[in-house]
SETORNU-106803 format. One line per 8 residues: number of its first residue (from 1); their letters; for each residue z, x, y of C-alpha. Coordinates in steps of 0.001 Angstrom, whole numbers, plus 524288, in hexadecimal, padded with zeros to 5 digits. Layout:
% residues N
NUM	A	Z:X:Y ~ ...
% end
This chain:
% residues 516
1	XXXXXXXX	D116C:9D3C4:25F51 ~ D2120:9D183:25AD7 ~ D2A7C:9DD69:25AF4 ~ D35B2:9D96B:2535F ~ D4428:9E23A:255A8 ~ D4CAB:9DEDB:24A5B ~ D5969:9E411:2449C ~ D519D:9E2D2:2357A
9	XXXXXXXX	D58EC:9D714:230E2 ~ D5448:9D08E:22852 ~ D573E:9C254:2302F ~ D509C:9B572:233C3 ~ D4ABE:9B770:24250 ~ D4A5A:9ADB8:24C47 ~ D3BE2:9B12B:2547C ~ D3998:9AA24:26308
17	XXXXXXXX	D2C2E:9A931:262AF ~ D23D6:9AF27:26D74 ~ D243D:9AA7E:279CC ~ D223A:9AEC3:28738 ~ D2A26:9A512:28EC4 ~ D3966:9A625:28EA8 ~ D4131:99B4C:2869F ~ D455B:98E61:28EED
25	XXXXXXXX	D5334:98FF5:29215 ~ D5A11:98407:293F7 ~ D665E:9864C:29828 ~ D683F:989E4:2A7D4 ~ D661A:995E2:2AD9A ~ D6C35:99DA3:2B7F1 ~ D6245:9A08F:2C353 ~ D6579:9A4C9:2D1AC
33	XXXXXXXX	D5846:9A5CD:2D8A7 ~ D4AAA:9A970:2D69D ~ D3EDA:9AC22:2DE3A ~ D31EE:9ADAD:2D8E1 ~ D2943:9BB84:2D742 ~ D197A:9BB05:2D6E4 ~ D13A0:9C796:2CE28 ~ D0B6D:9CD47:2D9A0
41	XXXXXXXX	D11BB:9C959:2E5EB ~ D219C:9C511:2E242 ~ D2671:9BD91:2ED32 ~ D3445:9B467:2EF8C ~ D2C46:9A840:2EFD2 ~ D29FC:99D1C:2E74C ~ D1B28:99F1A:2E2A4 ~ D10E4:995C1:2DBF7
49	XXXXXXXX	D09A6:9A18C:2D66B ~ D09BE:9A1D3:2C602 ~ D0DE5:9AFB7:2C666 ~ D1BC8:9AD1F:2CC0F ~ D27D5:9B0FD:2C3E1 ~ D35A8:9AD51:2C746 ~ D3F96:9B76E:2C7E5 ~ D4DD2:9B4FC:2CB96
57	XXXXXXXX	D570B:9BD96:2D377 ~ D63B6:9BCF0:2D173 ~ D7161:9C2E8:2D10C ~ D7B1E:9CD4A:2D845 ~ D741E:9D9C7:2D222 ~ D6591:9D3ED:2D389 ~ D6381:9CC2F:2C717 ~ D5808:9C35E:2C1D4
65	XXXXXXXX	D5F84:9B651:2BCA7 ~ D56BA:9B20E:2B0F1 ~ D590E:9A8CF:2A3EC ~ D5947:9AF08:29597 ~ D4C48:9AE57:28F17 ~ D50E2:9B326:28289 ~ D5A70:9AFA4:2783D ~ D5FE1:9A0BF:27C67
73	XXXXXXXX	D5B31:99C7A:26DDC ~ D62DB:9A6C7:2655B ~ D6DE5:99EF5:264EE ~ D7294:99714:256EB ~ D6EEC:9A3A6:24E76 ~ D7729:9A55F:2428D ~ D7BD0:9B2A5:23DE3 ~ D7428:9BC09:237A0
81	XXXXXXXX	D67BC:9B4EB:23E81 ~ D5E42:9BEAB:244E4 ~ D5893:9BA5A:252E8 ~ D4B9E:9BCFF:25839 ~ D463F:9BAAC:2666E ~ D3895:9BEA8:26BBC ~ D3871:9C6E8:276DE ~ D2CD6:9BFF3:27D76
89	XXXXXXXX	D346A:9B5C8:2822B ~ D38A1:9BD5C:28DA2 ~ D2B8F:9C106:29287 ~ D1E94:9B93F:2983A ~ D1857:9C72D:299E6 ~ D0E39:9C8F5:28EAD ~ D11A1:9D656:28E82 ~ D1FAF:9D431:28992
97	XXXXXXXX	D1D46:9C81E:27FA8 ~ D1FA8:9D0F9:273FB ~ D276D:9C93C:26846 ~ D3391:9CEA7:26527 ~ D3CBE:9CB49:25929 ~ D496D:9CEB7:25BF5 ~ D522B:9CD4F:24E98 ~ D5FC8:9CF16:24E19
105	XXXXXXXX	D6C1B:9C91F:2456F ~ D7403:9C0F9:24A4C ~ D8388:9C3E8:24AD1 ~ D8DAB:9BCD7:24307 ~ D95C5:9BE0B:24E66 ~ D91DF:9B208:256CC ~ D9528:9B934:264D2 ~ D8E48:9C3B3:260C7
113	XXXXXXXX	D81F4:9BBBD:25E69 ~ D816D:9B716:26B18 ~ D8188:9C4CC:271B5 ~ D7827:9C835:26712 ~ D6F88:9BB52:26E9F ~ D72B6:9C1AF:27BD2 ~ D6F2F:9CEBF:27780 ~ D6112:9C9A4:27375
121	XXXXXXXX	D5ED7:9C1F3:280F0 ~ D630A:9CE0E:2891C ~ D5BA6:9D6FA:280B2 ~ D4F25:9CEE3:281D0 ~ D501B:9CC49:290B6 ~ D4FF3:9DBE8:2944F ~ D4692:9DD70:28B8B ~ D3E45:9D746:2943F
129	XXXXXXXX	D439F:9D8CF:29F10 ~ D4C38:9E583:2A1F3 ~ D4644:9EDCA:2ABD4 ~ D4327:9F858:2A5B8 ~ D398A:9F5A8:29A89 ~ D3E93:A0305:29162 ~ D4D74:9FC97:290EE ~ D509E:A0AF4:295DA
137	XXXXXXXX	D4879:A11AC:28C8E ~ D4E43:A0AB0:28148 ~ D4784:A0104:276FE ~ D4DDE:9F42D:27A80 ~ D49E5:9EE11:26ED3 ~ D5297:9F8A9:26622 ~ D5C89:9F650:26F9E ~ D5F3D:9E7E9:26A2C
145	XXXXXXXX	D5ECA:9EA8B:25D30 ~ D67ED:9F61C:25ED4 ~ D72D1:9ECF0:26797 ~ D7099:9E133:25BD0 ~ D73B2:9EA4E:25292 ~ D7F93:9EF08:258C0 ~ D827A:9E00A:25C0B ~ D821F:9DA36:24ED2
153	XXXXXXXX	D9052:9DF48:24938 ~ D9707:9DBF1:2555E ~ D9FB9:9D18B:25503 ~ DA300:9CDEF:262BE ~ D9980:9C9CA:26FC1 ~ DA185:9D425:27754 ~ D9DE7:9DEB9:26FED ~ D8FA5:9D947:26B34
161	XXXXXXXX	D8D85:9D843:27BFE ~ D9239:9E695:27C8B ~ D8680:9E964:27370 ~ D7DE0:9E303:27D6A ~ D8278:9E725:28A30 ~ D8099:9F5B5:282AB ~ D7255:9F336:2809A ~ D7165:9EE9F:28D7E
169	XXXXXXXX	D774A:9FAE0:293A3 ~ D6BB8:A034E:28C4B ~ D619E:9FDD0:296C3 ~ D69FF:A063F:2A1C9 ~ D6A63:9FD5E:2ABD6 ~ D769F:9F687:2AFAA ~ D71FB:9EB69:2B472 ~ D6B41:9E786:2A7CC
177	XXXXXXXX	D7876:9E0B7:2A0FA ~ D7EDB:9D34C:299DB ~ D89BE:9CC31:29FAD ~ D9256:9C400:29976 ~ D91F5:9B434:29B7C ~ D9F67:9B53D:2A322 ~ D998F:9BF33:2ABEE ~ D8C1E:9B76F:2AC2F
185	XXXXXXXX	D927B:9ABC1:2B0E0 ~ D9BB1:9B4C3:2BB83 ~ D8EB1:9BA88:2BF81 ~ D86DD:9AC1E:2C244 ~ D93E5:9A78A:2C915 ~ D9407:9B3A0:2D47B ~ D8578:9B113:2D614 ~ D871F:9A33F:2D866
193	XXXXXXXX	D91AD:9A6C0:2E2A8 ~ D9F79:9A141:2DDAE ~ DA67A:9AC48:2DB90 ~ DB50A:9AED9:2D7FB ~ DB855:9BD66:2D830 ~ DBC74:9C7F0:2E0D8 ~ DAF51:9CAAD:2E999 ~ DAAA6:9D81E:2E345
201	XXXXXXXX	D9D9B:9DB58:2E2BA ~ D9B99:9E3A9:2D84A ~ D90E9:9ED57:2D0C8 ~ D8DD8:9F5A7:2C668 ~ D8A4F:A038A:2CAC7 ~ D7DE9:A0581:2C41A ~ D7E76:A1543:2C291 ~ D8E61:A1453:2BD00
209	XXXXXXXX	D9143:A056E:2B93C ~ D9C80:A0678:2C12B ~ DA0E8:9F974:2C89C ~ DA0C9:9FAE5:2D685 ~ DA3BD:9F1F1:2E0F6 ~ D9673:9EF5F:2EA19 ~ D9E31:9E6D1:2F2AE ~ DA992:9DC26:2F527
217	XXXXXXXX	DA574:9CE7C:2F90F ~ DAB5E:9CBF6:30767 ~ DB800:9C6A2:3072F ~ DB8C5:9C52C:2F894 ~ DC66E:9CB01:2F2A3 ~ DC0E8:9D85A:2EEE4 ~ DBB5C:9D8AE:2FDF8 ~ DC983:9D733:30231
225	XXXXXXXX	DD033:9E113:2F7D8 ~ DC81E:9EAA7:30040 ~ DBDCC:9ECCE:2F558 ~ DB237:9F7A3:2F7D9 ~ DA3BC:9F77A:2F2B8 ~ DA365:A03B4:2EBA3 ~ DAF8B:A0362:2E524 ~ DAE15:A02F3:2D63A
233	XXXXXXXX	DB59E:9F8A1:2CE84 ~ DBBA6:9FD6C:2C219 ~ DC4C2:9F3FD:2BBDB ~ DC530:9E59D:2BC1C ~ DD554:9DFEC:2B837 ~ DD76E:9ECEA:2B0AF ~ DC918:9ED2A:2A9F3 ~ DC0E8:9F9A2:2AB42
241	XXXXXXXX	DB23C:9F5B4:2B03F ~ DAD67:A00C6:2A897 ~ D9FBE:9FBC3:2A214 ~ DA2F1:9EE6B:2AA74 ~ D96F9:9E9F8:2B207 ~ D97E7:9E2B8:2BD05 ~ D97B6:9D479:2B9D5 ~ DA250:9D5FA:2AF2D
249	XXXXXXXX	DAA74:9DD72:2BA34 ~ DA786:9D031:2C3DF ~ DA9FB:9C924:2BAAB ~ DB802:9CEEE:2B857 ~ DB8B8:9CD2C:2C632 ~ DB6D4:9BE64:2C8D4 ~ DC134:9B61D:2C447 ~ DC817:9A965:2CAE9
257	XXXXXXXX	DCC1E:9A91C:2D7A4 ~ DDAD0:9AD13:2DA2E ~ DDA08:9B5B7:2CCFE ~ DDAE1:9C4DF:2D096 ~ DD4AA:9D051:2CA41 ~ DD762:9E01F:2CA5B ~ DCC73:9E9D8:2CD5B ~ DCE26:9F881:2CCCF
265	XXXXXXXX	DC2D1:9FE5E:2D6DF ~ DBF5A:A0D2E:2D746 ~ DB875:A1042:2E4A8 ~ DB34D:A1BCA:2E9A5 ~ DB5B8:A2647:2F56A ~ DADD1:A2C4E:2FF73 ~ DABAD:A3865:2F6D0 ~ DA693:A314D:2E9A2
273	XXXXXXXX	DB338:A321A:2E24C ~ DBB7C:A27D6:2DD3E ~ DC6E8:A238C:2E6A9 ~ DCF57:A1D50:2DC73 ~ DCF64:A0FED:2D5E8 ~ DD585:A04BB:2DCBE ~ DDC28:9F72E:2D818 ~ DD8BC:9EBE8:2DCD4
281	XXXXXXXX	DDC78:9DDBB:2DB2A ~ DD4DC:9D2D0:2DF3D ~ DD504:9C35F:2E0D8 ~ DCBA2:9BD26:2DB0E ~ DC6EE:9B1DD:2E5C1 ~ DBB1B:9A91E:2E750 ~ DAE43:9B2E6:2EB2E ~ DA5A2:9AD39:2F767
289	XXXXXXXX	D975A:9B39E:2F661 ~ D9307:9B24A:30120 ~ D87C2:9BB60:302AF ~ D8632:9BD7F:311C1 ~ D8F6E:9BFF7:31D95 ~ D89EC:9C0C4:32C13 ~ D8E5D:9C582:33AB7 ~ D8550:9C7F3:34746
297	XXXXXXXX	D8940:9D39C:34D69 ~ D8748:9D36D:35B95 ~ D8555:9DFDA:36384 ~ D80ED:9E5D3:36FDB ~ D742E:9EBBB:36F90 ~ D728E:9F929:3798E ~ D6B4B:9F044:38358 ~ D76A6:9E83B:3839E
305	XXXXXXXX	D7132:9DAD8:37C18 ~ D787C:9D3CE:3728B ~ D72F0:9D73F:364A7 ~ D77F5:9CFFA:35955 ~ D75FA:9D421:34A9C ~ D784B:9CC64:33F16 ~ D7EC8:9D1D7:33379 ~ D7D3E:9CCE9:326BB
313	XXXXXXXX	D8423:9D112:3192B ~ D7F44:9CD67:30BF0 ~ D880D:9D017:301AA ~ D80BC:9C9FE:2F601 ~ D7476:9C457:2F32A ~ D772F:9B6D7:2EEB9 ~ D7153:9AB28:2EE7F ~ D7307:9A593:2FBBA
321	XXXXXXXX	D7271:9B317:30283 ~ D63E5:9B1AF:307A4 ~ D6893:9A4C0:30E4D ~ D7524:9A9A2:313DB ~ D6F0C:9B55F:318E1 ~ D643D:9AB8A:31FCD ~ D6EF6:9A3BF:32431 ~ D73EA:9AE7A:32B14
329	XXXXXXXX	D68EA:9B459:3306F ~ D6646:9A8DB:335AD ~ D71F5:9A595:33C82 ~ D7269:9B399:342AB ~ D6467:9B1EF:34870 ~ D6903:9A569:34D9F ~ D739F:9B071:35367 ~ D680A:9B94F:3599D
337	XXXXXXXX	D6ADE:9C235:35037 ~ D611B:9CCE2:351B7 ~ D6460:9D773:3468D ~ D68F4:9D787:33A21 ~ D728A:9DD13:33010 ~ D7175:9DAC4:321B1 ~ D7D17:9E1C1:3196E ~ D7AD0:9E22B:30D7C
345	XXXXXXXX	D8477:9EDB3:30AE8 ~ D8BC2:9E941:2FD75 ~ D8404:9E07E:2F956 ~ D8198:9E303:2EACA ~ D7412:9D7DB:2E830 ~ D748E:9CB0F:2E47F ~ D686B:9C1E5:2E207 ~ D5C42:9CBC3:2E25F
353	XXXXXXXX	D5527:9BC88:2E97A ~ D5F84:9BC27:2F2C5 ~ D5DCD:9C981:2F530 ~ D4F2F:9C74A:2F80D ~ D50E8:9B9BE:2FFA3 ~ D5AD5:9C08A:30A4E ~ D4EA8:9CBC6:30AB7 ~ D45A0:9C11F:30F54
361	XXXXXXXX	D4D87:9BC44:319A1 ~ D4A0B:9C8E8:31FEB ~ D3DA7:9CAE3:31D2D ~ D2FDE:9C53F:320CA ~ D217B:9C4F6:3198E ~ D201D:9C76E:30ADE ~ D27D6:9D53E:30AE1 ~ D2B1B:9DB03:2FDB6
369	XXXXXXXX	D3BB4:9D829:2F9FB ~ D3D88:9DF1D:2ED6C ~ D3403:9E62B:2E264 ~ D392C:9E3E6:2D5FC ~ D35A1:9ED6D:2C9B4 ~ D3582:9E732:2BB5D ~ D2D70:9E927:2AEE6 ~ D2279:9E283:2B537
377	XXXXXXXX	D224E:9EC7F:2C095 ~ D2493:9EBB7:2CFD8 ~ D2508:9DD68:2D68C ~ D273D:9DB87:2E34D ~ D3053:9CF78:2EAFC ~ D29FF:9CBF2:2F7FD ~ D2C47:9C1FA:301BF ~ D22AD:9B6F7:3041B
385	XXXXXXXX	D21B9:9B3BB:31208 ~ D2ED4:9B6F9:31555 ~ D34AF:9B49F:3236D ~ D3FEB:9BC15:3266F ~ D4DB6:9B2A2:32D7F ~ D4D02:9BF56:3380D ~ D45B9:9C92C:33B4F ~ D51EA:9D16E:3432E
393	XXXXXXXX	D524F:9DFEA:33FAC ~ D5B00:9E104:33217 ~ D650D:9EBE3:32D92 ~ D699C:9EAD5:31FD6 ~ D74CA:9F086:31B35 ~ D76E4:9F6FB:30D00 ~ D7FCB:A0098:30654 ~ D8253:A02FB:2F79E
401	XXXXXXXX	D85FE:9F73B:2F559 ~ D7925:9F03B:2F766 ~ D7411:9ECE7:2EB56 ~ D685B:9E541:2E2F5 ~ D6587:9DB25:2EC87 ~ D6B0A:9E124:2F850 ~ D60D7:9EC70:2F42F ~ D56AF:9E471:2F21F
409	XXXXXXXX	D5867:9DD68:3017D ~ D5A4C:9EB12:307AC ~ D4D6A:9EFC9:301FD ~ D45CC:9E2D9:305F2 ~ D4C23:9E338:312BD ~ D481C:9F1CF:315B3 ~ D3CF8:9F599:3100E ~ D362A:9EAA7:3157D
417	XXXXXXXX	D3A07:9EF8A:322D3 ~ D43F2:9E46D:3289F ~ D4FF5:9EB2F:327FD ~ D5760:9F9A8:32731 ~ D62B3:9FBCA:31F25 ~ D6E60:A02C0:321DF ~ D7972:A077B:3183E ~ D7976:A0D9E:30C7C
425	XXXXXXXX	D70C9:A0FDF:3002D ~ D713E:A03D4:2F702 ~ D77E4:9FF65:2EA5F ~ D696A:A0186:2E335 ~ D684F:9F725:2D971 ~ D5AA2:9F364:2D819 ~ D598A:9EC44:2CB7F ~ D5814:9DDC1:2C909
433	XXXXXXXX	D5EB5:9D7E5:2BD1E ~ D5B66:9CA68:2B737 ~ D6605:9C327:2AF0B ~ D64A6:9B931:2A7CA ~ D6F91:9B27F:2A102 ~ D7057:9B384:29245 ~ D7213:9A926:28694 ~ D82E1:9ABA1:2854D
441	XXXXXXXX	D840D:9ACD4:293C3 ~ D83C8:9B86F:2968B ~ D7894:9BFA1:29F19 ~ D7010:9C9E6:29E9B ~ D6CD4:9D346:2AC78 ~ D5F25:9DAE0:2A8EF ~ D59DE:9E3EC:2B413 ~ D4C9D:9DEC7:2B488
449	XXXXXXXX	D47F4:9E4B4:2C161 ~ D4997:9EF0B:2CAE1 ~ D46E0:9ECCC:2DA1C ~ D4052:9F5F7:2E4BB ~ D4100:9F266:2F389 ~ D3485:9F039:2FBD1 ~ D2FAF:9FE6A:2FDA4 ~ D3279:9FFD7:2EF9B
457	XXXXXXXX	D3EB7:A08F7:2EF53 ~ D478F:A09A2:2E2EB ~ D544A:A0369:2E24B ~ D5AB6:A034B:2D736 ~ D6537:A0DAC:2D826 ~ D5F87:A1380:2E40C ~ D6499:A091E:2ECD1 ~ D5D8D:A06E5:2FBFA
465	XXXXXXXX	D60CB:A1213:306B0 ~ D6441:A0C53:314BE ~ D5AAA:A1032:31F98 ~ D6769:A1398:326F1 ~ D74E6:A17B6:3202F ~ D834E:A11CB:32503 ~ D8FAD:A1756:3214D ~ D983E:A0D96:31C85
473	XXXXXXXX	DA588:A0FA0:32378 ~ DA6BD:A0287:3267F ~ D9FF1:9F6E8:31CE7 ~ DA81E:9EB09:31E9E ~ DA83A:9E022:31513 ~ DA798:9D5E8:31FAB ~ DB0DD:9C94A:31B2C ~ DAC4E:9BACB:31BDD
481	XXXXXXXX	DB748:9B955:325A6 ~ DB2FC:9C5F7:32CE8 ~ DA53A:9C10D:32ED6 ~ DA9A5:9B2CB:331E9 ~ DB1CE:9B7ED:33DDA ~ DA389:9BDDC:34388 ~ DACDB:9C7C5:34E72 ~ DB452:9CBA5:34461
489	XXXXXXXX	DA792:9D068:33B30 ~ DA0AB:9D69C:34576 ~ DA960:9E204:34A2C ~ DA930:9E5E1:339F6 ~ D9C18:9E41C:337F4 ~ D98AB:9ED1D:3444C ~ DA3CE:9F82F:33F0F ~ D9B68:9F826:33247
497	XXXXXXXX	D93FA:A03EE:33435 ~ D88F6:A00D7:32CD3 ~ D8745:9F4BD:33557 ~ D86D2:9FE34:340DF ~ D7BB3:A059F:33A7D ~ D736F:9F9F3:33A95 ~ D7855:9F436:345B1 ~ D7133:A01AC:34BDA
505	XXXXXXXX	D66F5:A009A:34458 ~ D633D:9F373:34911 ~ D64B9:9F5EE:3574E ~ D5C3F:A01BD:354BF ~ D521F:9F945:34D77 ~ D541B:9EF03:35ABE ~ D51D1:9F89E:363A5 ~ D45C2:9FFBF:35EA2
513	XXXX	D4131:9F045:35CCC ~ D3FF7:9F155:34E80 ~ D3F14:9E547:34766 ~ D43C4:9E51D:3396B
% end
């Protein structure tokens, strides 16, 4: 059966015909990394069975990197020509392979035709995809006919993407949203690791869209202008950020090296109240992400041995953090380390597979990493015949900063039983968003999923709660330099006082002969 949605002009329609399998796309696509996921048992191993899928992980706030599957033929179409495309390309589920005829007219304005293009594509792929199947409560198919209308007269893309990025905002979830090609192309460049910028790590606070700073990248320019997670960044060279999300406001940040740029940051007092707004004016320089820093930190146990425990921070799940962090583990066992630290205080995600391939350098068997929640239901990740680098008692840290990926370790890591954490409630972001990059450029971020740790407790905007609380009097952003000059790092790292707190709780867990 065909439902048609048409704005009742009386115009020639081009009709797809039905199909279940998504056009051939020619042209390159952008993918990171991928594991495969089996129906009844998921797993992070290739499988021969027919019932494997491949999903791909991706990005700095857990994304799924995926092609278009709509819209790469509506291109050549005069004015005043009215477009169709069948929903059921999308879907291989016979559930969803309804025909739908969407018919719209074309804009004289050429720019405007192409957002109208980009509208269609982004409309069709949460259609099928969006997380929540009622489009908060609203009928999605109304919803495009309503933003075409109110598209058609326009007569610039600015203002025709405004219309879009509206109808977008009606879902009420912020991490459902376009970017432009510019930022697109910003975003693939800091994922691939060559960055020029100033070394901010930045997020949109969910509950008030405000930009706040989750942490500086060590030794970066905004790590030496004395910078603060926490602090919220409200003007970009004499720009208000108000409505700004947080890949236009990077984007405003990066520039070429030896260029400057002026911040204005608000931060925030003991008490909860505003403290003033500071100015701020930054080098931009070349960005080294470098995901993991390291330093064994000997001390004497109450017996009177030599004890050595190796600390490890993660600041960002990229693509070569599983391997460093093996590396490093590795050379610290060959150390006789016999404890370890993981921070991952600040660390705001990264690649949601990186995130699961550091997990399984910790853990053994076939132990549950993630459950994810989607339209199909609950599916859980597991291990297959894991073997853990060490088996050494773990402490990991985590504070508000700890975010997506950093969750989704800290929940593997505990509630399978191999390690404690110490700090502070985290960040609580516990959706999964897939993008996919669009016909102009541009790219579309759709909140496909929602994750649950191991014992099957919430995240999303609930954030993880430490089996043992820290203050934070003393969190040092530990240099490159620092950590290089290993005497030097040590005496800081033990005057952290949330290193202390583990440090205890591992001699406890040594003493009682507790094995992580």
């Amino acid at each position: 059966m065909e439902k048609i949605v048409t704005l009742n002009h009386d115009l020639p329609l081009l009709h797809f015909p039905n199909s279940r399998k998504p056009f051939s796309i020619p042209s390159p696509v952008l993918r990171f990394s991928s594991f495969n996921l089996r129906k009844k048992r998921p797993c992070l191993a290739s499988s021969s069975e027919t019932e494997t899928k491949t999903v791909t992980v991706s990005e700095s706030h857990d994304v799924v990197v995926e092609n278009s599957t709509v819209g790469r033929r509506l291109l050549g179409l005069a004015a005043a020509v009215a477009v169709a495309v069948s929903s059921s390309i999308f879907c291989d589920s016979p559930a969803l392979a309804e025909s739908l005829t969407i018919a719209f007219p074309v804009s004289r304005a050429r720019e405007v035709t192409t957002v109208q293009r980009t509208l269609v594509e982004a409309w069709g792929l949460i259609r099928e995809t969006f997380v929540d199947p009622t489009f908060n409560h609203q009928d999605w198919d109304s919803k495009l006919q309503q933003t075409m209308v109110e598209m058609f007269p326009l007569r610039s893309a600015d203002a025709a993407y405004g219309k879009l990025k509206a109808m977008l905002s009606t879902l009420g979830d912020p991490f459902t949203r376009l970017i432009s090609p510019k930022e697109y192309q910003s975003f693939r460049i800091g994922s691939d690791g060559n960055l020029q910028g100033v070394g901010l790590f930045i997020n949109s606070e969910p509950r008030t869209g405000h930009l706040v700073v989750m942490s500086c990248i060590e030794g970066s320019p905004a790590d030496h202008a004395g910078i603060h997670e926490g602090e919220e960044l409200v003007e970009i060279n004499g720009e208000k950020l108000d409505g700004v999300d947080s890949e236009a406001a990077a984007q405003k940040l990066r520039g070429r090296v030896g260029t400057f740029v002026t911040i204005k940051l608000k931060s925030v007092n003991g008490s909860g109240t505003d403290s003033g707004i500071r100015e701020v004016k930054l080098p931009r320089d070349y960005i080294k992400l470098s995901p993991i820093s390291s330093a064994i930190i000997p001390h004497t146990t109450p017996d009177g041995r030599l004890a050595k425990t190796g600390y490890v921070k993660l600041t960002a799940f990229s693509q070569t953090a599983a391997s460093d962090m093996e590396n490093a583990v590795h050379e610290m066992e060959n150390q006789d380390v016999q404890s370890y630290i993981l921070d991952l205080r600040n660390n705001p995600g990264g690649l949601v597979k990186a995130g699961l391939d550091v997990a399984q350098l910790w853990l053994d068997g076939d132990e549950t990493l993630v459950y994810t929640i989607d339209r199909e239901g609950v599916t859980s990740i597991n291990m297959i015949n894991g073997h853990a680098v060490t088996h050494d008692p773990l402490v990991v840290l985590v504070n508000e900063g700890s975010a997506s990926a950093s969750e989704i370790l800290a929940g593997a890591l505990h509630d399978n039983g191999r390690a404690i954490l110490v700090g502070n409630r985290t960040f609580g972001k516990g959706k999964i968003q897939s993008v996919t990059e669009l016909n102009d450029g541009s790219a579309l971020f759709v909140t496909v999923a929602k994750y649950l740790s191991p014992s099957l407790h919430e995240i999303d905007q609930v954030g993880i709660a430490p089996d043992v609380q820290c203050t934070t009097d003393m969190i040092d952003s530990l240099t490159g330099e620092i950590l290089k000059k290993m005497n030097s790092s040590v005496p800081l790292l033990e005057a952290d006082s949330c290193v202390m707190v583990a440090e205890h709780e591992l001699e406890t867990r040594r003493s009682n002969g507790t094995a992580s």
